[in-house]
C-alpha positions in Angstrom: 9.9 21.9 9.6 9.7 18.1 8.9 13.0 17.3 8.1 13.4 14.0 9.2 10.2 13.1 7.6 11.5 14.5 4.3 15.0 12.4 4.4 12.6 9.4 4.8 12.2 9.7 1.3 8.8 8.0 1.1 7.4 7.7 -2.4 4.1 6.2 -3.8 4.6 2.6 -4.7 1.2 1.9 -5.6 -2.9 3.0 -5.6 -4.8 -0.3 -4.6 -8.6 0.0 -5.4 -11.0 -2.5 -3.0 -13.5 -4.1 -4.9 -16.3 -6.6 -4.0 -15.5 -9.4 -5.6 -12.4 -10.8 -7.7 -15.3 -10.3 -11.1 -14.9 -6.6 -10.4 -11.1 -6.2 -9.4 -10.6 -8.3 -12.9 -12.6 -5.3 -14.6 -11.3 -2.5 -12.5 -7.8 -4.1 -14.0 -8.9 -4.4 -17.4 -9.7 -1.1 -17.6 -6.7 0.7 -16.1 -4.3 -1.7 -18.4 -6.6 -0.4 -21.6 -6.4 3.3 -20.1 -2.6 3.2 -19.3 -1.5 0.5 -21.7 0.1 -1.8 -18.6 0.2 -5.3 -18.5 -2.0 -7.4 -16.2 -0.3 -9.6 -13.6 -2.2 -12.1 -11.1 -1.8 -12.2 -7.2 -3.3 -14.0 -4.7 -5.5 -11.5 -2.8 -5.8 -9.0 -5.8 -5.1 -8.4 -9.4 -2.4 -5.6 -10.8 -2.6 -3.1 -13.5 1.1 -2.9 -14.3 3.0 -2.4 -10.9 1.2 1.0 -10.1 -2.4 -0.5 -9.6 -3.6 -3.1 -7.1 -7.0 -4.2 -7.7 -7.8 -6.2 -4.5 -10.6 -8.9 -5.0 -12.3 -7.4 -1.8 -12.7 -4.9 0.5 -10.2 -4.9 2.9 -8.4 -1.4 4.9 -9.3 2.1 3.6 -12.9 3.0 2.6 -11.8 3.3 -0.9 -8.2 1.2 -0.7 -5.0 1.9 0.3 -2.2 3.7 -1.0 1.4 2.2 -0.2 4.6 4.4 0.5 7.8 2.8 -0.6 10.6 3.3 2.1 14.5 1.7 2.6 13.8 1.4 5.9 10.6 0.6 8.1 12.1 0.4 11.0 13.7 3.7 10.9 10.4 5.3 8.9 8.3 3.8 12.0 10.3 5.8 14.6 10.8 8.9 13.3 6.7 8.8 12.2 6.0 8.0 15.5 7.4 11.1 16.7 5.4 13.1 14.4 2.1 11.4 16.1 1.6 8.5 13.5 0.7 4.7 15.0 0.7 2.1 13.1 -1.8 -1.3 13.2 1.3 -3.6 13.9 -1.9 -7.1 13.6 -1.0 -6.0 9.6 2.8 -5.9 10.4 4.2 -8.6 7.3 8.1 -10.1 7.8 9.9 -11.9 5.9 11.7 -15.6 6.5 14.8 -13.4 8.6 11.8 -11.4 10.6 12.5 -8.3 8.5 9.5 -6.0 8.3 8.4 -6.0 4.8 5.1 -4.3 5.3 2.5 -2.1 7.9 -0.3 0.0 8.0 -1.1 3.1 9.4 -3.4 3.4 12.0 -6.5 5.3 10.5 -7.1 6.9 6.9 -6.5 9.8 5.0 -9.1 11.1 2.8 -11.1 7.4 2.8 -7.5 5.2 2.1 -5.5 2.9 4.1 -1.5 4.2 3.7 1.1 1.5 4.4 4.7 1.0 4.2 6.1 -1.2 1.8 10.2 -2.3 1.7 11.5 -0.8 -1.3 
């Protein structure tokens, strides 16, 4: 039914959690690298449990966080989601240095989370 969506070959990158404060995404970390054994690893805007959770130092898009889809493409994964009725926010739309899009959110949530693209 959803071929086209299926050969976009989207997988789950990474669950980020918002927290209030960068005291609480530090324990939310701690915790998941105790519960999974994963080594924690700094960022500017949040803290990371391995490479699997993203403990963001405050709230920010989703009710409860966001949950990023890994594509090749997010250009082509744009288009062909846009034809199955998906917008996207394009003021979170992140490029690199060459203008290549490196990162957007969906417009909306599902089930209380913020989904984005990310460039695999």
């Amino acid at each position: 039914m959803f071929d086209d969506m299926k050969e976009l070959n989207l997988e789950i990158i990474h669950l980020g959690i918002n927290n209030e404060n960068e005291e609480t995404a530090r324990a939310v970390q701690e915790s998941f690298c105790r519960l999974l054994s994963l080594p924690g690893k700094d960022g500017n805007k949040s803290v990371f449990a391995g490479s699997v959770i993203e403990c963001v130092k405050k709230n920010y898009l989703g009710t409860h966080g966001h949950i990023a889809l890994g594509t090749d493409d997010i250009d082509t994964a744009m288009e062909v989601m846009e034809k199955h009725g998906y917008t996207f926010d394009l003021d979170t739309l992140a490029t690199d240095e060459n203008g290549v899009k490196k990162a957007v959110y969906l417009t909306g949530e599902i089930g209380g989370f913020a989904i984005h693209l990310l460039k695999r």
